[in-house]
N, C-alpha and C positions, 0 to 999 in steps of 0.2 A: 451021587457024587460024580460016576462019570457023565449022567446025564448034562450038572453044570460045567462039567470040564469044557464039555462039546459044546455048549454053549459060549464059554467064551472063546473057544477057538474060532468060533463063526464070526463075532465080535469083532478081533483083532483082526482076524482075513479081511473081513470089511472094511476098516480102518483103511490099512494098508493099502487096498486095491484104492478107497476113495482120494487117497495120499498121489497115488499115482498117477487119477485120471485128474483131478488137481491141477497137480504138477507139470502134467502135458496139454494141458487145454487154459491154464490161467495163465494171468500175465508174467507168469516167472517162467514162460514154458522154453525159455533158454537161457544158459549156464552163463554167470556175472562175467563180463569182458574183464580183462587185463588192464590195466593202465593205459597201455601203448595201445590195445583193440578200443579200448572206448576215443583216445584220441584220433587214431584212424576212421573211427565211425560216426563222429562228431566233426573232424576235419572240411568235409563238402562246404555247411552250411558257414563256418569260419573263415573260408578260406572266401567263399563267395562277399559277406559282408565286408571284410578286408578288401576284397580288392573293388567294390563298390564306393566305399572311403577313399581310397587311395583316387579312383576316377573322380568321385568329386569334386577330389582338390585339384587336378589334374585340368580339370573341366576349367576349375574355379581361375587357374591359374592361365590358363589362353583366352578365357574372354575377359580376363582385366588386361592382358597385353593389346590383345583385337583393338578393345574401346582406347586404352592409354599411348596404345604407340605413334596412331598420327597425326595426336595433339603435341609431340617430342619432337624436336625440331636440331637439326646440324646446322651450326652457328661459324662459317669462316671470316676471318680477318686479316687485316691487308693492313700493313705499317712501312712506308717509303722511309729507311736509313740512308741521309747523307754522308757520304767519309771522302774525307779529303785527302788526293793523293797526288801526286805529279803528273801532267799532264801530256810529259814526251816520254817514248819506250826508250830503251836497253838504256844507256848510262847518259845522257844527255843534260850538261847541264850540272855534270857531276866531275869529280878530279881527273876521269879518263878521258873528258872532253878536250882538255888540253890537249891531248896527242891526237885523236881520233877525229876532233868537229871535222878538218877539211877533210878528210876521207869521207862522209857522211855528207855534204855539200853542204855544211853550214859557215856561216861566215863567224869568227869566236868576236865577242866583245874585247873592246882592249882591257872596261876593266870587268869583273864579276858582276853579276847582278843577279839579284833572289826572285826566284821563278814564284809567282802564286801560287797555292798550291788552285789545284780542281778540285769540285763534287760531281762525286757520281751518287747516283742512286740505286740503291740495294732493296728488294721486298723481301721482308718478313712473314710470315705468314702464320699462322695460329688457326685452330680448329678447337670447340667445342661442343655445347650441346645448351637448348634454352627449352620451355614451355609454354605453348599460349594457352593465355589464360583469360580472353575476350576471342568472341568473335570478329571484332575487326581489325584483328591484328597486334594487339600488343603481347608481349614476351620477357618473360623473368627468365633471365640464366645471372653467371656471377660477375661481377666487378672483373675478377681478373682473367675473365674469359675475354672480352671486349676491353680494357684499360688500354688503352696510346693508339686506337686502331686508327687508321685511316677510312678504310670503306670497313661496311661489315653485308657481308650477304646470310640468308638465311634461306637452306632447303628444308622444304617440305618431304612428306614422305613417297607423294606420288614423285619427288626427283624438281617440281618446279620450283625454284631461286629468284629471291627480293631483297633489292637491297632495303635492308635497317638503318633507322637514323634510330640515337641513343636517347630516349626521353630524360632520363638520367641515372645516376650510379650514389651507392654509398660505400663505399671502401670498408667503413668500419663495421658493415655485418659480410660483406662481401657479396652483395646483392647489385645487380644492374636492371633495367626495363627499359627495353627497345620497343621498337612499332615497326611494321610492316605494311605498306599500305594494299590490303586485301581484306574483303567480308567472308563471310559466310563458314570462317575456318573454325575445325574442330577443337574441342577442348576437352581437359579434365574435367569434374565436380572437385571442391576445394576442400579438402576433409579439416579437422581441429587437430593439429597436432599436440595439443594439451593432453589428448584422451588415447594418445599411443602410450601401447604398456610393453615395459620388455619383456621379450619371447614373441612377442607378435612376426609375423608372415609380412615382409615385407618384398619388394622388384623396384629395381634400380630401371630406368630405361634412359640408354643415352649412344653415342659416338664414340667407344672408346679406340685412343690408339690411331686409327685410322677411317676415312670417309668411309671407306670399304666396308665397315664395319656399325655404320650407321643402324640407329633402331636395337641393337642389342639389350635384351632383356636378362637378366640375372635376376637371384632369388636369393634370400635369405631372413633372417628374421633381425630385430630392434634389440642390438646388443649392451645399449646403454642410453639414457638420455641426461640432455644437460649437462655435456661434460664442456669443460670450458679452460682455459689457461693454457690452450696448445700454442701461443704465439700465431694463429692463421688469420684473425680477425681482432678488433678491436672490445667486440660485441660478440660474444663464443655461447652459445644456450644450443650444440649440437646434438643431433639424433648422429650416433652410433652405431653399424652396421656391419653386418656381415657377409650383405650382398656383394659381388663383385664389382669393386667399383675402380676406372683405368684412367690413367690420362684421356683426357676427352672427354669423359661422363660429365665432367662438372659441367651445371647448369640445366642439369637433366631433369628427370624425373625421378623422385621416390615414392610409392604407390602403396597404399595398403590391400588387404585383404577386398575390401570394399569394392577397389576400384580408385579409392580418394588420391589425392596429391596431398599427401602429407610433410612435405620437404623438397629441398632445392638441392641436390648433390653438388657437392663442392671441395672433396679436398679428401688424402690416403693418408695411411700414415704407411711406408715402405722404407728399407732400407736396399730395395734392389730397384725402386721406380714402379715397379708393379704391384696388384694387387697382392695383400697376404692378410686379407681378414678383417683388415679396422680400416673402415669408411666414413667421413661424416654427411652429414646434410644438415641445412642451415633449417629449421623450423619452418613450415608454412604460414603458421600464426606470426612469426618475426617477421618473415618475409610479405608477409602482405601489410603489414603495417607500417613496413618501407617503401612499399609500393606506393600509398594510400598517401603517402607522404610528399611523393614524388610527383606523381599528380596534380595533386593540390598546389602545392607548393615550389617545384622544383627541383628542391634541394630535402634530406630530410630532418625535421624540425625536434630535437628532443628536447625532452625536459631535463631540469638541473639544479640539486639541492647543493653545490659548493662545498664540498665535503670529499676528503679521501682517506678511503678506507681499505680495510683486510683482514684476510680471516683470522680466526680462532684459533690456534690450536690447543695440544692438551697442556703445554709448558704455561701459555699466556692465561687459559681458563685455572689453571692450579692457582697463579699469581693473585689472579685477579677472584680469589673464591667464586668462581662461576658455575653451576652446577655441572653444567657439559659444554665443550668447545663448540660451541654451535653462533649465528649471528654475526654481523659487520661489525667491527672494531673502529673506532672513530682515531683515525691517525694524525689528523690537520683537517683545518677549515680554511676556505678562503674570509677575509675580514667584508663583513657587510654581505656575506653570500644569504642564498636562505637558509642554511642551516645554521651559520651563525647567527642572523636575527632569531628563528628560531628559539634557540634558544641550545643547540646541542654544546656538544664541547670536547675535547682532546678524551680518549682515555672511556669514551661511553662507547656502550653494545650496544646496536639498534638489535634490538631481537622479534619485532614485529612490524609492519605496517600497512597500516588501513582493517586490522584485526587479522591479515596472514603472516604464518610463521617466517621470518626469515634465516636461512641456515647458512649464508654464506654470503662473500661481497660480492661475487660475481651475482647473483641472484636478484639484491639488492641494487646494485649497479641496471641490470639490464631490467630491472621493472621501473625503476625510474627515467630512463632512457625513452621510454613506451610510450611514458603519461606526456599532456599534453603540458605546454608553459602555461600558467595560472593556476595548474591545477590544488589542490589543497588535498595535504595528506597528513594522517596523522601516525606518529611513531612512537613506538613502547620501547623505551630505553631502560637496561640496566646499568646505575651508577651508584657506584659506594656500597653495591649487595644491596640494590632498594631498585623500584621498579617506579619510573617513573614514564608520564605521559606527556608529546610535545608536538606540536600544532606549526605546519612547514605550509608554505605557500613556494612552488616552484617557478623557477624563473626559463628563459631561453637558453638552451645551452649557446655559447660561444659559438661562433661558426670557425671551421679551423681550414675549411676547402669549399668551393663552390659547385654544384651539380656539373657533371661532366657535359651538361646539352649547353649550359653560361661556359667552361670552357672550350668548348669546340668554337663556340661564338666570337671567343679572344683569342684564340689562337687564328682562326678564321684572319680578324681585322691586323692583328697586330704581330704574328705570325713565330709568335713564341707562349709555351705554357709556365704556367706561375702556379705557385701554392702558400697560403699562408704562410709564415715563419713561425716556426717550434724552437725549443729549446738544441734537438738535437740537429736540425739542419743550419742552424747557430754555428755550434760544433763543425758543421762537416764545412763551411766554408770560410768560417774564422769571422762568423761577425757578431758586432756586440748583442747580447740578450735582451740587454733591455729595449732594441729598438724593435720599430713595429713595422709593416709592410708586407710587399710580397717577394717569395725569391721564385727568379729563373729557374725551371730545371730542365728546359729543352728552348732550344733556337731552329724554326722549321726554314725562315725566309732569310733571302739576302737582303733584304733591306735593316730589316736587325741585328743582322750577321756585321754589315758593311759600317752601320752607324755606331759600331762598337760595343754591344751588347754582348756578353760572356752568360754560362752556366754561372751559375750562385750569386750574380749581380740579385743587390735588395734592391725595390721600389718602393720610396717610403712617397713619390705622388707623381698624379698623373694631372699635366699642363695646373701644376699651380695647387693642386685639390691634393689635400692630405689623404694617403688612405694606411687602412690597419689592417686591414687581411683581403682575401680575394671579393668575398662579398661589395667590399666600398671600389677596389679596382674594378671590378665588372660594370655596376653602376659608373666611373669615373670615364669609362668608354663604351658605354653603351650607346653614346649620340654620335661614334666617330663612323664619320663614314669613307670608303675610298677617296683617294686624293688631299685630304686633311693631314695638318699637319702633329703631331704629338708631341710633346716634352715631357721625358722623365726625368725625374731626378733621384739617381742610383748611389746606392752605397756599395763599394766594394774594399772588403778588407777595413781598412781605419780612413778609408778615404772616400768624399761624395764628391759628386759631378752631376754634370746636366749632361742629358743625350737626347735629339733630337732628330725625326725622319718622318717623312710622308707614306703615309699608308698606301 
């Protein structure tokens, strides 16, 4: 009995000791960390991947500035204001001349006579920001970075300065393309801005503020897209922004992650003037297909189904048993438009076309805009809670203004700017709607000045030749040359006239 005691006391001694030598020679041969000691002892290799990450981006983020900044271009402009003032100092010519002229050595008229007034000339001046996007010099910045310039110069980033003539402008996306005559200059790669997602990493690069401040780079990421109905453009399909973006930047650059020019910066939304967070930029994809326009043609060319439309909401979708407010609402047609041939009509939902969704009229508006005139498109209408299908042949849209390179060309010969008549510049100078022509909205020369030409005078023809917007005016003087002589015939207020001067 004690024999097997003593036996297993040997037993369990063994155990024990083997437990021990174990326990200091395997892999538990030290005691489980704490929370905080395993984070502390894990910490090196976290901290090291972190901030390898952070250098990445870091990295990422100076050589898309390196590659994108000295294709970013500081855009100045130059506008001569004439104002008319009196031509003699202190009181001259005014009620204290009575007493004063012979002290002055002037000799007084016996009776009054009305002094003309003088111009002087005043420079305005503007700074923005553009991008070239060819080698030999051509440049997208906005419409109203360059709109009424007279000269326009453009620096480079090494500091050297060309002057720009304007190839042309479209107001209604707020997109302009100048040229510079110079090869060999750097450029962006042109990214898709269809394929920007929000959250994405985006860099503003532009002028803001001040020359001084030229090339400034800012970060942020793609806070929204496709927001549209802010009143800045005609044509609104904006990328939204958190980059910093300042007076100046418009016409800049907006940059992805890439490297790419995804966007044309254009416009803040501020209540103090400066940046606070919401930025837009015009699409790259819009924008080059205003460009592409401009080129070719001019001026740029949209398509036009004759139709006006608007959204959905949940009041009108309730009304109208429509499953969700979603789709263009058909408001009016023009008679004989394409969408009246067509076949659409008052009161129908486009909620499709060419097989994509459509969810709104802006959407619907600026894809139609896109397509070319003849194009043929087909659109899923809901009418009456039934879905019907309708077969559209697009036409020209109307021209309502002519490329700003055809007006420099008329202002040039004839030494005043015009723009088709609208409904509301009707309004602003009291003439009747229904007539057609072009109205005055600037007078540059004394020749037009003297032949009696005013702001808001309509011209419904030039020497005898009827025209209806600037398009047939441009044509109508496009053969005049210095020296010639012109005849228009102006409407002003409820009253027409002839006016007539040599160029």
């Amino acid at each position: 009995m004690r024999k097997n005691a003593k036996s297993y006391m040997l037993i369990f001694l063994g155990v024990v000791v083997g437990a021990l030598v174990f326990w200091q020679f395997g892999p538990h041969s030290y005691p489980a960390a704490s929370g905080l000691e395993s984070a502390l002892m894990t910490a090196p290799a976290s901290t090291e991947q972190s901030t390898s990450s952070l250098r990445d981006l870091n990295n990422a983020f100076v050589e898309i500035s390196e590659k994108a900044s000295p294709a970013v271009v500081t855009v100045f402009t130059d506008k001569v204001l004439k104002v008319n003032q009196m031509s003699n100092p202190f009181f001259f010519n005014s009620p204290f001349e009575d007493f004063f002229g012979d002290f002055f050595g002037r000799k007084q008229p016996q009776q009054p006579q009305q002094q003309q007034p003088e111009q002087r000339e005043y420079h305005q001046r503007g700074m923005g920001s553009g991008v070239i996007i060819s080698e030999d010099g051509y440049i997208l910045t906005n419409n109203h970075v360059i709109a009424d310039a007279d000269t326009i110069q453009v620096r480079m980033s090494e500091k050297k300065t060309y002057a720009a003539k304007i190839i042309g402008t479209d107001p209604k996306t707020d997109i302009a393309l100048i040229k510079i005559d110079a090869k060999h200059l750097p450029t962006i790669k042109v990214g898709d801005s269809d394929q920007l997602r929000v959250g994405e990493w985006v860099l503003a690069i532009g002028s803001p503020l001040s020359e001084n401040l030229e090339h400034t780079v800012t970060a942020g990421i793609v806070s929204a897209k496709g927001r549209s109905n802010l009143g800045l453009a005609d044509y609104e399909d904006f990328i939204q922004t958190d980059a910093a973006i300042n007076p100046g930047n418009s016409g800049g650059a907006l940059v992805n992650i890439d490297g790419e020019l995804v966007g044309i910066n254009a416009a803040i939304v501020s209540q103090s003037g400066g940046f606070q967070g919401i930025g837009f930029a015009v699409p790259i994809n819009m924008a080059k297909q205003v460009m592409e326009s401009l080129l070719k043609n001019g001026t740029v060319v949209r398509g036009y189904l004759g139709i006006y439309i608007q959204d959905v909401d949940e009041n009108m979708a309730k009304a109208m048993d429509l499953p969700e407010p979603t789709g263009a609402l058909v408001a009016d047609l023009e008679k004989d438009g394409p969408g009246d041939k067509a076949g659409l009509k008052h009161g129908d939902v486009i909620i499709e076309m060419n097989g994509a969704k459509i969810t709104s009229s802006t959407e619907l508006r600026n894809t139609i805009a896109s397509m070319a005139p003849d194009s043929k498109i087909t659109l899923k209408v809901l009418r009456d809670g039934k879905e019907i299908e309708l077969h559209a042949k697009l036409e020209k849209q109307k021209a309502e203004e002519t490329s700003p390179a055809a007006a420099q060309k008329i202002e040039k010969k004839l030494g005043f700017d015009v723009v088709t008549l609208t409904k509301d510049l009707a309004a602003k100078y009291e003439l009747d709607r229904s007539l057609k022509g072009v109205v005055i909205t600037e007078i540059r020369s004394d020749e037009a000045y003297n032949a009696g030409l005013k702001e808001g005078d309509l011209i419904v023809s030039v020497n005898r030749q009827t025209v209806e917007n600037v398009d047939d005016f441009s044509k109508a003087v496009a053969d005049l040359q210095k020296g010639d002589a012109v005849m228009l015939r102006v409407v002003r207020g409820e009253r027409a006239f002839f006016v007539a001067f040599t160029l």
